[in-house]
Structure formats: C-alpha cells, structure tokens
PDB file with SEQRES, HELIX, SHEET and CRYST1 records, atoms N, CA, C and O in Angstrom:
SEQRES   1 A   81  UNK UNK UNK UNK UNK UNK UNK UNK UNK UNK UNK UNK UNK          
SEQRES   2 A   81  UNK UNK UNK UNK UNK UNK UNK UNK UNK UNK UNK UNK UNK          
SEQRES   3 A   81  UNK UNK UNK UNK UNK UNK UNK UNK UNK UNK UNK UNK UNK          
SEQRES   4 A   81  UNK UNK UNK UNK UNK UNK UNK UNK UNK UNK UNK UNK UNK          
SEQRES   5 A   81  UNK UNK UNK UNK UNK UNK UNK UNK UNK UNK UNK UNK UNK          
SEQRES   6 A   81  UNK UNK UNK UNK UNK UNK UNK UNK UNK UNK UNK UNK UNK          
SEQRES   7 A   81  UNK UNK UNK                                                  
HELIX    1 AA1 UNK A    3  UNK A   12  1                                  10    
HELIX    2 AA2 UNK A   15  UNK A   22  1                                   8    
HELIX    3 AA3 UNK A   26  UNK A   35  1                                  10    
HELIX    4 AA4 UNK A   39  UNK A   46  1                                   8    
HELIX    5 AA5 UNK A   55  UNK A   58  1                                   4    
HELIX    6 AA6 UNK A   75  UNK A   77  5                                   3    
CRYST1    1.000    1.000    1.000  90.00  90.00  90.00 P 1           1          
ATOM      1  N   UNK A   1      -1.245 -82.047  18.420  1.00  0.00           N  
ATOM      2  CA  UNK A   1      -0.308 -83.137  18.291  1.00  0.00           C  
ATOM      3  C   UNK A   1      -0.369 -83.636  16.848  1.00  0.00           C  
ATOM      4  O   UNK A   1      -1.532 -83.756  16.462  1.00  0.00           O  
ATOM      5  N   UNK A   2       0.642 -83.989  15.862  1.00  0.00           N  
ATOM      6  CA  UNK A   2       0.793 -84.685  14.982  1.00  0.00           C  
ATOM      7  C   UNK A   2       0.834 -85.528  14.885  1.00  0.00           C  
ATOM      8  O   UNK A   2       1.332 -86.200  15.788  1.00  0.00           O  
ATOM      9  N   UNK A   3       0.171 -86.349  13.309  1.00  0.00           N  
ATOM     10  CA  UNK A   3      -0.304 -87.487  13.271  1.00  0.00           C  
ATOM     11  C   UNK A   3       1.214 -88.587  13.668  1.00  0.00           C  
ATOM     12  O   UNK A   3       1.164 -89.400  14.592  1.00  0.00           O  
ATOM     13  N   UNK A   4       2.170 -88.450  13.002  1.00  0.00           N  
ATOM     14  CA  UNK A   4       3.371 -88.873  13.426  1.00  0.00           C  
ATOM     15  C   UNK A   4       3.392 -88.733  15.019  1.00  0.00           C  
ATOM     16  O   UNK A   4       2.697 -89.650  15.456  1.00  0.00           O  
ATOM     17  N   UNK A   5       3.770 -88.163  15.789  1.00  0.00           N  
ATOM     18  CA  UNK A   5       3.582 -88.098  17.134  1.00  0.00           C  
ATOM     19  C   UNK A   5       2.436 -88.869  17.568  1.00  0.00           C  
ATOM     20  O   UNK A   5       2.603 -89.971  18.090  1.00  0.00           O  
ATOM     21  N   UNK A   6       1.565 -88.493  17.434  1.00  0.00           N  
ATOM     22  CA  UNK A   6       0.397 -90.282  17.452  1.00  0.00           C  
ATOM     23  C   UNK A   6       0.489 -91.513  17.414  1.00  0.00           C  
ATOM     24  O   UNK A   6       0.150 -92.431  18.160  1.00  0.00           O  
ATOM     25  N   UNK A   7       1.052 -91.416  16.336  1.00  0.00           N  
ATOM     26  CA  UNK A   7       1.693 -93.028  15.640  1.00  0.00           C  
ATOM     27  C   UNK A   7       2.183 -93.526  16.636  1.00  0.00           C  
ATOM     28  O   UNK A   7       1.773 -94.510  17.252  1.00  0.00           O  
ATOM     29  N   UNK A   8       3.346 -92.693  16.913  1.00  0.00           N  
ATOM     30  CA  UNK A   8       4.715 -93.027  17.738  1.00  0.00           C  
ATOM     31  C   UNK A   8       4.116 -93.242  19.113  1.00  0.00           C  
ATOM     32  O   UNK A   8       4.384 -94.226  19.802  1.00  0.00           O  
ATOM     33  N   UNK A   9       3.288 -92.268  19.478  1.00  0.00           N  
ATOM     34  CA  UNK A   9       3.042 -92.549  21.104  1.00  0.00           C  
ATOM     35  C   UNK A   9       1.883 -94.181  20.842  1.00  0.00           C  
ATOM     36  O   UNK A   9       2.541 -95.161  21.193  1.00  0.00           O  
ATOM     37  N   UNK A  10       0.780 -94.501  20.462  1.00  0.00           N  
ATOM     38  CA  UNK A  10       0.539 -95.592  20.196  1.00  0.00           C  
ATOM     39  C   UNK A  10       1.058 -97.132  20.148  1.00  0.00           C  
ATOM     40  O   UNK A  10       0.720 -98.221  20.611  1.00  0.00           O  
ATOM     41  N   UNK A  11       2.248 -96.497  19.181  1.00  0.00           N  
ATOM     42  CA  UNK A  11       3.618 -97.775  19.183  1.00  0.00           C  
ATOM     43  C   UNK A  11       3.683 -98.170  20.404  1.00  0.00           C  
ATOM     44  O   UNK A  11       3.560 -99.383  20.573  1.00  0.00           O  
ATOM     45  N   UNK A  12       3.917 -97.190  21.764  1.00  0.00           N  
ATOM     46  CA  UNK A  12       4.646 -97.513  23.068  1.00  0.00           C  
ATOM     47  C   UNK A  12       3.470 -97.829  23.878  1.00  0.00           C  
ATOM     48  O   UNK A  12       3.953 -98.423  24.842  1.00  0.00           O  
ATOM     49  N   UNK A  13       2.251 -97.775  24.036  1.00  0.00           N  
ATOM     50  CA  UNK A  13       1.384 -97.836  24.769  1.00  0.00           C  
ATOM     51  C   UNK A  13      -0.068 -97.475  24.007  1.00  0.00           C  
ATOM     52  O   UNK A  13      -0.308 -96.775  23.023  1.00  0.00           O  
ATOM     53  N   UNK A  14      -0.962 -98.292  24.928  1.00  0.00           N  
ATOM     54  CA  UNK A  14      -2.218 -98.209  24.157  1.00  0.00           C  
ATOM     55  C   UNK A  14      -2.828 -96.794  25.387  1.00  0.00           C  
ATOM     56  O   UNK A  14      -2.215 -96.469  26.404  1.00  0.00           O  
ATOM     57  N   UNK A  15      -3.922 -96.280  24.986  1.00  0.00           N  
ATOM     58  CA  UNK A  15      -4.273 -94.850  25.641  1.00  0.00           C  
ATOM     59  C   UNK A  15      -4.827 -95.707  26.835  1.00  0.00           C  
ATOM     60  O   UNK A  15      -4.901 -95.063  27.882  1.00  0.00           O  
ATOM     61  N   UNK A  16      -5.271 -97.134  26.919  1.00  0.00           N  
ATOM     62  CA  UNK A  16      -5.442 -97.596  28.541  1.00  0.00           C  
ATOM     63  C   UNK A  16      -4.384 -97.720  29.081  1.00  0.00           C  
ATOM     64  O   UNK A  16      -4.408 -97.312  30.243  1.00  0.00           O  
ATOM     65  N   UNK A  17      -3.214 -98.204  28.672  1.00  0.00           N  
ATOM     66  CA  UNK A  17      -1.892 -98.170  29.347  1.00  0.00           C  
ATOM     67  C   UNK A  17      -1.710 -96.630  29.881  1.00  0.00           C  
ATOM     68  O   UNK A  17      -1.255 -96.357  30.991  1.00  0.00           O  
ATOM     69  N   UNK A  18      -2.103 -95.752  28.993  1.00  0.00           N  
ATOM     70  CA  UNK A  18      -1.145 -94.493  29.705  1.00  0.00           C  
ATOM     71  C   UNK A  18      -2.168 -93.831  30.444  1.00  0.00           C  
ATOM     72  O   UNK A  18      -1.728 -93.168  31.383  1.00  0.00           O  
ATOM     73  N   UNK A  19      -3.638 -93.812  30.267  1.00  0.00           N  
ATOM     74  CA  UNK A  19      -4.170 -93.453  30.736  1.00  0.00           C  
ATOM     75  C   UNK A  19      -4.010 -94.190  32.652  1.00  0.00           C  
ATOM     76  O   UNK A  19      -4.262 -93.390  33.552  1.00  0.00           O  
ATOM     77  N   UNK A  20      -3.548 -95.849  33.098  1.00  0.00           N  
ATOM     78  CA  UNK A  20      -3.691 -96.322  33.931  1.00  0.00           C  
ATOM     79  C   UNK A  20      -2.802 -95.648  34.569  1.00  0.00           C  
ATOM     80  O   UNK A  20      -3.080 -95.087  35.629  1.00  0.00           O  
ATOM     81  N   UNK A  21      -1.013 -95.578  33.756  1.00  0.00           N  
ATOM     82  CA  UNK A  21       0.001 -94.254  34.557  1.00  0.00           C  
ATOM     83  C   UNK A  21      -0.256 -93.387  34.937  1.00  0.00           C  
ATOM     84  O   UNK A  21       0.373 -92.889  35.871  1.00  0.00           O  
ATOM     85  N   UNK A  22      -1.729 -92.581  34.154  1.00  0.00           N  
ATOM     86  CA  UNK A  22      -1.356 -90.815  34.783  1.00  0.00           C  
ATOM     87  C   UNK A  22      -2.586 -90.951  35.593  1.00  0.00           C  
ATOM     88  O   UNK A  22      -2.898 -89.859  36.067  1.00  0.00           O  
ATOM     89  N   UNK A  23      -3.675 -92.240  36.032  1.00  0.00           N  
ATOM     90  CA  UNK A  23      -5.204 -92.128  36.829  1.00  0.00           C  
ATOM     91  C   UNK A  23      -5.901 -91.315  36.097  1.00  0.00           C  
ATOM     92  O   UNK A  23      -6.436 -90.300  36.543  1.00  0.00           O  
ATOM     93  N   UNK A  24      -5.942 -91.616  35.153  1.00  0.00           N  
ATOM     94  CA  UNK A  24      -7.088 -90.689  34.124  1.00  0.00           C  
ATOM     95  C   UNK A  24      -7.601 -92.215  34.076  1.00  0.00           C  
ATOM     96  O   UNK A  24      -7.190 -93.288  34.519  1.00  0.00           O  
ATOM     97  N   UNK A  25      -9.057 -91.639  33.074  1.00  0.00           N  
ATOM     98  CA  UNK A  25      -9.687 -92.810  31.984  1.00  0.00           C  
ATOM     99  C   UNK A  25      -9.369 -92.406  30.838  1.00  0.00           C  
ATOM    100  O   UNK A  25      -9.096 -91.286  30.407  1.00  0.00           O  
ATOM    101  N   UNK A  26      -9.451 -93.857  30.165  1.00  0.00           N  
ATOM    102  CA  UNK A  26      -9.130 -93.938  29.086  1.00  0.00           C  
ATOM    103  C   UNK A  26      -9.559 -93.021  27.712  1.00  0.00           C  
ATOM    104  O   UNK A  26      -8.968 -92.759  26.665  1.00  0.00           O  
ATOM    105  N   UNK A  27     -10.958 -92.654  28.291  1.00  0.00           N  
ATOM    106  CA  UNK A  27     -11.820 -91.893  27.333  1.00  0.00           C  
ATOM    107  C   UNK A  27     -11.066 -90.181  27.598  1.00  0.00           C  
ATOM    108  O   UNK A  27     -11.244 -89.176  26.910  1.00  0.00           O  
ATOM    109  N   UNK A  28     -10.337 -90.322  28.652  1.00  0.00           N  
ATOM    110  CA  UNK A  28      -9.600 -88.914  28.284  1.00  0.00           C  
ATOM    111  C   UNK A  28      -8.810 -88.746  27.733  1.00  0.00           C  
ATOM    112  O   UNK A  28      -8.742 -87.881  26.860  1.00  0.00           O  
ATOM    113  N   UNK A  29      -7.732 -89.693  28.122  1.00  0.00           N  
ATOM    114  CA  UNK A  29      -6.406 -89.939  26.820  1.00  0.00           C  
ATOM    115  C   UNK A  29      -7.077 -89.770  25.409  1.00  0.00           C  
ATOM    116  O   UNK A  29      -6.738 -88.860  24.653  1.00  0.00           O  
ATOM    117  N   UNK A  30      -7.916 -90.568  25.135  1.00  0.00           N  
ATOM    118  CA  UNK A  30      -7.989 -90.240  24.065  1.00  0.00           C  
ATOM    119  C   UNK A  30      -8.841 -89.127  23.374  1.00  0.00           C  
ATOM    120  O   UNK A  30      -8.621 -88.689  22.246  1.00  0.00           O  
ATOM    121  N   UNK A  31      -9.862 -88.726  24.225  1.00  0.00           N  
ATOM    122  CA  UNK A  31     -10.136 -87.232  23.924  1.00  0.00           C  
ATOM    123  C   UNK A  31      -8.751 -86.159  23.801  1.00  0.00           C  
ATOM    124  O   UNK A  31      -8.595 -85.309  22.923  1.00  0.00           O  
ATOM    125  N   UNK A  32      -7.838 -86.457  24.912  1.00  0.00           N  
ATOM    126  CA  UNK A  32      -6.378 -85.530  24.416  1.00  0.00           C  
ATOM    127  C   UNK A  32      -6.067 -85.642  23.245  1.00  0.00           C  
ATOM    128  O   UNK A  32      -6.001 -84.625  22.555  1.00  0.00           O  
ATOM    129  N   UNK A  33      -5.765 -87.020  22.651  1.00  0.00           N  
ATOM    130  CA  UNK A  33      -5.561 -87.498  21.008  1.00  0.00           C  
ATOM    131  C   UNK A  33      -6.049 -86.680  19.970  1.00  0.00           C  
ATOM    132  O   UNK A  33      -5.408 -86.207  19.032  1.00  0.00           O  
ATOM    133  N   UNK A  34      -7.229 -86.562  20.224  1.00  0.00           N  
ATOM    134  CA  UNK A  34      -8.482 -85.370  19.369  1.00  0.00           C  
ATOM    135  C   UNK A  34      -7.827 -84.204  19.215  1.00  0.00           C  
ATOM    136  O   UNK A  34      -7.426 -83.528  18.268  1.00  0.00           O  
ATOM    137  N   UNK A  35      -7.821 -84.121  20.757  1.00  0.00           N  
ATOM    138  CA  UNK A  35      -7.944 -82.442  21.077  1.00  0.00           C  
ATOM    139  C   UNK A  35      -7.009 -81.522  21.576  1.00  0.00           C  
ATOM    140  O   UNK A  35      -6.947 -80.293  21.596  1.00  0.00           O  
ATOM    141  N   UNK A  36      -6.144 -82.635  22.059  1.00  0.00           N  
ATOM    142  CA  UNK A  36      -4.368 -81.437  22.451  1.00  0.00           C  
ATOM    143  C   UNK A  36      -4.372 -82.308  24.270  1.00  0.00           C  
ATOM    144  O   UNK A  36      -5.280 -82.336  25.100  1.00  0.00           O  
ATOM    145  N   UNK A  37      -3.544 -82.661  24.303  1.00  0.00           N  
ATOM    146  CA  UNK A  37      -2.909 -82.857  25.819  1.00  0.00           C  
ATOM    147  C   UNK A  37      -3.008 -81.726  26.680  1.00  0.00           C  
ATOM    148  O   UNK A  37      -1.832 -81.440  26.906  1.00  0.00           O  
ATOM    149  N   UNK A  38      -3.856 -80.780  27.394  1.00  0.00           N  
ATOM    150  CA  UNK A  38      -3.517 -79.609  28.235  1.00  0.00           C  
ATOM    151  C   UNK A  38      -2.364 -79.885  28.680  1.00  0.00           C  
ATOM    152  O   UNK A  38      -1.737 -80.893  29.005  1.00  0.00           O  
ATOM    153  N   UNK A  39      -2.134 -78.288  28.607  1.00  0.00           N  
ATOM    154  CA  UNK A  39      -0.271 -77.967  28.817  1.00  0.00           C  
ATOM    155  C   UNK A  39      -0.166 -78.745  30.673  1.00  0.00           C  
ATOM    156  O   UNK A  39       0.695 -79.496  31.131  1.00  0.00           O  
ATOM    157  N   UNK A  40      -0.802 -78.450  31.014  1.00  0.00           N  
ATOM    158  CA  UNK A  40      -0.612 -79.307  32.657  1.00  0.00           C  
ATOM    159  C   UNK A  40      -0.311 -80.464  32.958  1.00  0.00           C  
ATOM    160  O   UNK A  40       0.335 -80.773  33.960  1.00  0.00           O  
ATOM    161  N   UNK A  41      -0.744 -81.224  32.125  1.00  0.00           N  
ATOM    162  CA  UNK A  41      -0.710 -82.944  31.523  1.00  0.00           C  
ATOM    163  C   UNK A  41       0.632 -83.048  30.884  1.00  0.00           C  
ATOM    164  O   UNK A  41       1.381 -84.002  31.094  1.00  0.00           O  
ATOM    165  N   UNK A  42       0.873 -82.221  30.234  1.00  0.00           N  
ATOM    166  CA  UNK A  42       2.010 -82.245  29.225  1.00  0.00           C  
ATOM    167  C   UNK A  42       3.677 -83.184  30.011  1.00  0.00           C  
ATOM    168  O   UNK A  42       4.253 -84.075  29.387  1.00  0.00           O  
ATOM    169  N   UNK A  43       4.006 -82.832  31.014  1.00  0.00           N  
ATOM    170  CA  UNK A  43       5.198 -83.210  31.486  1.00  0.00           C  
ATOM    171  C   UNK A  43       4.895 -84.715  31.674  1.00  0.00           C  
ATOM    172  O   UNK A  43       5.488 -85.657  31.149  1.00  0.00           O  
ATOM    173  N   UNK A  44       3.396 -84.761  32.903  1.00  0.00           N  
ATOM    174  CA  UNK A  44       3.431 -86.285  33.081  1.00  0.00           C  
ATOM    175  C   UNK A  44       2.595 -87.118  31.988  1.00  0.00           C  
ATOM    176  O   UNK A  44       2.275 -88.290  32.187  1.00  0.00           O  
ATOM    177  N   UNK A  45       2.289 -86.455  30.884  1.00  0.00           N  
ATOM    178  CA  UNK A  45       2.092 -87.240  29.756  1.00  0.00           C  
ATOM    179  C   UNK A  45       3.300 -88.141  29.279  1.00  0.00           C  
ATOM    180  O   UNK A  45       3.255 -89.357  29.091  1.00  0.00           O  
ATOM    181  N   UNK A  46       4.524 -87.200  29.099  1.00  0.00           N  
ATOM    182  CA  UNK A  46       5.721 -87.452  28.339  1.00  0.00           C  
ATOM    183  C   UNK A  46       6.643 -88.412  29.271  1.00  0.00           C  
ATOM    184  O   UNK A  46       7.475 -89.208  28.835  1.00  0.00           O  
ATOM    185  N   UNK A  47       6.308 -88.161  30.762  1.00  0.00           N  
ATOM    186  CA  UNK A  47       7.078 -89.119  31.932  1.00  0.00           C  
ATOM    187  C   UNK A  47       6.461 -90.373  32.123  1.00  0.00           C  
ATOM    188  O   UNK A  47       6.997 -91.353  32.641  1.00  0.00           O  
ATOM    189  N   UNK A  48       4.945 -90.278  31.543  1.00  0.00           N  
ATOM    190  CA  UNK A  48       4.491 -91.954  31.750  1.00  0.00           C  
ATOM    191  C   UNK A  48       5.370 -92.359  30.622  1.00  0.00           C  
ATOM    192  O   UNK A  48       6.379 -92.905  31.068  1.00  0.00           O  
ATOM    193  N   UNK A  49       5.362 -92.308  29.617  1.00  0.00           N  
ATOM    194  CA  UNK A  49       5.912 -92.717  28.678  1.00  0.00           C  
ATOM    195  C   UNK A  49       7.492 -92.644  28.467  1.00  0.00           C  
ATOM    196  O   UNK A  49       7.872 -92.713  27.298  1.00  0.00           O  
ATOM    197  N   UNK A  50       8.201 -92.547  29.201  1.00  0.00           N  
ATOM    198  CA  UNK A  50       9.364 -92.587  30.044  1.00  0.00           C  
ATOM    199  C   UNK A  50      10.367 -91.386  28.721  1.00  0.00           C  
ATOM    200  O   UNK A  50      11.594 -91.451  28.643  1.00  0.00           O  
ATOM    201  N   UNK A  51       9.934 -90.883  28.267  1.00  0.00           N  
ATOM    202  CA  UNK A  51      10.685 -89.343  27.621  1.00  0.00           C  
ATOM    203  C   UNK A  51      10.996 -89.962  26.284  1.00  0.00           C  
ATOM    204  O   UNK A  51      11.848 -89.524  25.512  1.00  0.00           O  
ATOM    205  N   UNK A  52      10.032 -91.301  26.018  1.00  0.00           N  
ATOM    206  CA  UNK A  52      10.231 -91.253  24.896  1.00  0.00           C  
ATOM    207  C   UNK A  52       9.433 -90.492  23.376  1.00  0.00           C  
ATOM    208  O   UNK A  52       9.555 -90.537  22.151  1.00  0.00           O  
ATOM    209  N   UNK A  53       8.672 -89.883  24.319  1.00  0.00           N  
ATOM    210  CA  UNK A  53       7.731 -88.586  23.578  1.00  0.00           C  
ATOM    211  C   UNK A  53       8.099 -87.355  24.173  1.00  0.00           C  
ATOM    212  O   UNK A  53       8.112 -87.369  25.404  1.00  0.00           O  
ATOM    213  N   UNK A  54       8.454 -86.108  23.514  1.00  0.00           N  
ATOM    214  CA  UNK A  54       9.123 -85.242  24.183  1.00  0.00           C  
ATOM    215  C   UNK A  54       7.887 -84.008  24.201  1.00  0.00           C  
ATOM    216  O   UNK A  54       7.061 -83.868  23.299  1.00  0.00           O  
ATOM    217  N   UNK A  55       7.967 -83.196  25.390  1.00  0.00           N  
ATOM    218  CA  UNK A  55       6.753 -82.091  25.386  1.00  0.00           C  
ATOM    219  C   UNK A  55       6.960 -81.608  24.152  1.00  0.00           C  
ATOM    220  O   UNK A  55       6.012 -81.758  23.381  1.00  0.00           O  
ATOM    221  N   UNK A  56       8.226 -80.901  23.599  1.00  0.00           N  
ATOM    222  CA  UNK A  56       7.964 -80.679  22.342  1.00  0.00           C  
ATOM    223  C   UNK A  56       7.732 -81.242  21.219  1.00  0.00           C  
ATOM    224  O   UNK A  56       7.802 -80.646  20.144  1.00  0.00           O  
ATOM    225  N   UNK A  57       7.325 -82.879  21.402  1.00  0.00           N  
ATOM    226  CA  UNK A  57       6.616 -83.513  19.928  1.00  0.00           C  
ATOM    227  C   UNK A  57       5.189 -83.319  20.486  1.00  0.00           C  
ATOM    228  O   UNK A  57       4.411 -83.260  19.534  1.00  0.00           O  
ATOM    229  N   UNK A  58       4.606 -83.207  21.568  1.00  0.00           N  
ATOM    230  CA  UNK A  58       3.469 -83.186  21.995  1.00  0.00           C  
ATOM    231  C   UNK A  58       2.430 -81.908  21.582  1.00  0.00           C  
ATOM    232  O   UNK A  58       1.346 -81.919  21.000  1.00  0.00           O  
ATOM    233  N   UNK A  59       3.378 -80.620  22.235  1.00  0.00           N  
ATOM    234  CA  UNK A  59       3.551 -79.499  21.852  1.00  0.00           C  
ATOM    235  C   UNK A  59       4.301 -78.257  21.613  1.00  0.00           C  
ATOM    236  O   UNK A  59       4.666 -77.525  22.533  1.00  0.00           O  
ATOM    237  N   UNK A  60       4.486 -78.069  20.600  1.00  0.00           N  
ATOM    238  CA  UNK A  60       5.948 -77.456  19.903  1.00  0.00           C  
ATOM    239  C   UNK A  60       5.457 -75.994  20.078  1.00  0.00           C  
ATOM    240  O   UNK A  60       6.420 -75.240  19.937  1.00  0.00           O  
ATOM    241  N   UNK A  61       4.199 -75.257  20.359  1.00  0.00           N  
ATOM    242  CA  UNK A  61       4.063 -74.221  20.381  1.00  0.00           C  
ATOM    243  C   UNK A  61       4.080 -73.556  22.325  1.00  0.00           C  
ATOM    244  O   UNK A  61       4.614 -72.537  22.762  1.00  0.00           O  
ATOM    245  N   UNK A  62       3.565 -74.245  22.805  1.00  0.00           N  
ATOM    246  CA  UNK A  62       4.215 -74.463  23.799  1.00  0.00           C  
ATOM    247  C   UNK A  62       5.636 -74.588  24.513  1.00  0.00           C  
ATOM    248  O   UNK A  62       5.995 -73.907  25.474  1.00  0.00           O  
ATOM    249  N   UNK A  63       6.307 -75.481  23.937  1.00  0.00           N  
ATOM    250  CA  UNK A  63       7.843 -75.970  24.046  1.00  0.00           C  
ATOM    251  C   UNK A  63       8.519 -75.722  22.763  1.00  0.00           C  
ATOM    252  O   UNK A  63       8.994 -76.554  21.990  1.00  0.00           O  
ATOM    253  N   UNK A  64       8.494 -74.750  22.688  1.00  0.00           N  
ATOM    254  CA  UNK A  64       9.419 -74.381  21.050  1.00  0.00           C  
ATOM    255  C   UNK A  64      10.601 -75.367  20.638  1.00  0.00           C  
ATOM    256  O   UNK A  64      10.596 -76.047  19.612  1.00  0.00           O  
ATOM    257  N   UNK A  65      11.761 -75.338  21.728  1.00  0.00           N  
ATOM    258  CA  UNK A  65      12.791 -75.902  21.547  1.00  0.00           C  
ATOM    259  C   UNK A  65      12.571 -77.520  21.753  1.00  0.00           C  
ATOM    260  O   UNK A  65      11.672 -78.072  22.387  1.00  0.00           O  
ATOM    261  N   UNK A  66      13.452 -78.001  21.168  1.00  0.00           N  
ATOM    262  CA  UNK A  66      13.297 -79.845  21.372  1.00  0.00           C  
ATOM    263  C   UNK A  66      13.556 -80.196  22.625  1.00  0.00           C  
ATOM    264  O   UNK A  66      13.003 -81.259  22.907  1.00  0.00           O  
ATOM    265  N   UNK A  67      14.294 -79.645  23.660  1.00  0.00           N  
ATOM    266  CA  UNK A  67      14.887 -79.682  24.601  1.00  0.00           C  
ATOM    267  C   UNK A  67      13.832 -79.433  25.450  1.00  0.00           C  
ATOM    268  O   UNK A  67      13.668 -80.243  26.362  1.00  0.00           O  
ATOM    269  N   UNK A  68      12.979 -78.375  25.348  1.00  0.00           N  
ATOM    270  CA  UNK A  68      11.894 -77.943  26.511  1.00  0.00           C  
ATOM    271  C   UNK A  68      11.117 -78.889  27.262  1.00  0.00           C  
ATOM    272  O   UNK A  68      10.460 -79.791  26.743  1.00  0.00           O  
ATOM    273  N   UNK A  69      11.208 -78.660  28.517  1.00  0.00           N  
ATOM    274  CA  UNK A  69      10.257 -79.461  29.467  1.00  0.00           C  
ATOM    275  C   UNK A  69      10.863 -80.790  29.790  1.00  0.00           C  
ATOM    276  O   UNK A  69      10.510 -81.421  30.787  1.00  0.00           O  
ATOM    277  N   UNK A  70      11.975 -81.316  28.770  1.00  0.00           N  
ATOM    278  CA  UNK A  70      12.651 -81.979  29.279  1.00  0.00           C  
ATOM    279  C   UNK A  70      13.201 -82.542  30.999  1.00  0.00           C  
ATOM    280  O   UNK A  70      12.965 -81.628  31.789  1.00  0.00           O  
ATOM    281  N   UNK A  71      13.652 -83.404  31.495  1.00  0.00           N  
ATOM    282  CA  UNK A  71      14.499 -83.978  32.929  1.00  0.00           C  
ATOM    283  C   UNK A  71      15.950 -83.096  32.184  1.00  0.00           C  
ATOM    284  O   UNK A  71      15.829 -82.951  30.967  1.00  0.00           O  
ATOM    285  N   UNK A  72      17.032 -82.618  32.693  1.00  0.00           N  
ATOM    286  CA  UNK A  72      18.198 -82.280  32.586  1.00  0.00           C  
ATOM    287  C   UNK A  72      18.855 -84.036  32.269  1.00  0.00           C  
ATOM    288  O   UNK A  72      19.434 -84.202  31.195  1.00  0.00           O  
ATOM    289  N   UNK A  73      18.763 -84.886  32.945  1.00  0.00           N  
ATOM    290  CA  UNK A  73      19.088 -86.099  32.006  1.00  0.00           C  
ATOM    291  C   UNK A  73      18.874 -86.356  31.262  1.00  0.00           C  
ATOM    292  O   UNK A  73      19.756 -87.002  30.697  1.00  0.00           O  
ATOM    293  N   UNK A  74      17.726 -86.184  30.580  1.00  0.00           N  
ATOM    294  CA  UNK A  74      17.553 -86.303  29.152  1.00  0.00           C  
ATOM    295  C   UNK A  74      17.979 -85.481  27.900  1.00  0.00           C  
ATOM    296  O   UNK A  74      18.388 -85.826  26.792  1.00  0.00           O  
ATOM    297  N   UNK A  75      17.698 -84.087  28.562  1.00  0.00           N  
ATOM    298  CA  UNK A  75      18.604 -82.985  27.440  1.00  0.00           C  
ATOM    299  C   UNK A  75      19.349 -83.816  26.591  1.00  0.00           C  
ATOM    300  O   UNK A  75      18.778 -83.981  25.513  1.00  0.00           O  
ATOM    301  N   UNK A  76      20.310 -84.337  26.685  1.00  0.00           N  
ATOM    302  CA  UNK A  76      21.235 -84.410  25.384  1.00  0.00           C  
ATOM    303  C   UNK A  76      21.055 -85.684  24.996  1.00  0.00           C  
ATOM    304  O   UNK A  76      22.043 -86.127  24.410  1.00  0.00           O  
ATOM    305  N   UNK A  77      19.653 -86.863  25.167  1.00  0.00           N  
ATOM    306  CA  UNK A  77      19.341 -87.535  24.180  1.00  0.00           C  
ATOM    307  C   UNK A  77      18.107 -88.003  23.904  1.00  0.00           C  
ATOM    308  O   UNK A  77      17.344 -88.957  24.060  1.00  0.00           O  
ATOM    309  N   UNK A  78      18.296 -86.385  23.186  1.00  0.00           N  
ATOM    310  CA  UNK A  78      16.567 -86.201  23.124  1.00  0.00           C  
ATOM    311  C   UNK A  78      15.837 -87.296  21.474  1.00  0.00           C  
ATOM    312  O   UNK A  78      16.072 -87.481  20.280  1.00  0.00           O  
ATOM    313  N   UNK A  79      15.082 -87.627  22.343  1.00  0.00           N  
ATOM    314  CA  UNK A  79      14.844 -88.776  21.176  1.00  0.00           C  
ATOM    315  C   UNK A  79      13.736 -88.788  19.903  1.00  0.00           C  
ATOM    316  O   UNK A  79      12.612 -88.486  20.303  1.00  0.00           O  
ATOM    317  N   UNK A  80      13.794 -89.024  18.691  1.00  0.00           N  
ATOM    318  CA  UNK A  80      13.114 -88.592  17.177  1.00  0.00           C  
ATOM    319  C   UNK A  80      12.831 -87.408  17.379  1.00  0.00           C  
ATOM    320  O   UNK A  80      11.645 -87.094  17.480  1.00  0.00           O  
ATOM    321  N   UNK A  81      13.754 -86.538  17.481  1.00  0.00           N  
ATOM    322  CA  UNK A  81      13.140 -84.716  17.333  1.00  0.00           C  
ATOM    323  C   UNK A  81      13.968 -84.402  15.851  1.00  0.00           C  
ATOM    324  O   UNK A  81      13.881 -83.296  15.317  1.00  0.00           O  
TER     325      UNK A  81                                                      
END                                                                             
C-alpha cells in the first residue's frame, strides 16, 4: 500500500474504527499498514470504508485496473484513482 493511500485511508477512519467494522484488532489493521492488507481482507477492507478506498489503491498488483474488485455501482465513480 502507498504512503498516499495511507494518508487517505487514515483521513476516513482511525485503524480502531476499521478494525471495529471488519472484528479484527486494532493491532492487525495496523500490522496490514506495515505489511499489505491480505488479498482476502482486501474487498471488506475497502467496504468498511464504504469504496472510498478502492482494492486497486490498496492493491494495484493484485487489481491492476482501477475498476477491479469494485460493487458494479461503483464502477463508474471510482474515486481518487
């Protein structure tokens, strides 16, 4: 994940906030921060945070396209890509 993508997810929630959405602890969120979100995490990472982080700002090698992993509602407004 990039430091920008960090930033941004931070802005919207602190890693106890998102960690309380997905029933993790907190100390995992932010071990993800470190270390990469596993691709499994990846969707309901980006859905706690209601798609305003997209799998592909999370992970682009994974989700090549900006669009990937996306809801079909969201496709066409996909947001800071």
């Amino acid at each position: 994940m990039q430091l920008k993508t960090s930033t941004k997810i931070t802005g919207l929630a602190t890693k106890s906030e998102i960690a309380r959405r997905l029933g993790v602890n907190p100390q995992l969120v932010a071990y993800w921060f470190k270390q990469g979100v596993p691709p499994h995490r990846i969707i309901p990472f980006c859905a706690a945070l209601n798609w305003e982080v997209t799998p592909h700002q999370v992970d682009s090698e994974l989700y090549p396209n900006p669009t990937d992993g996306l809801p079909s509602n969201q496709n066409n407004n996909t947001p800071g890509v």
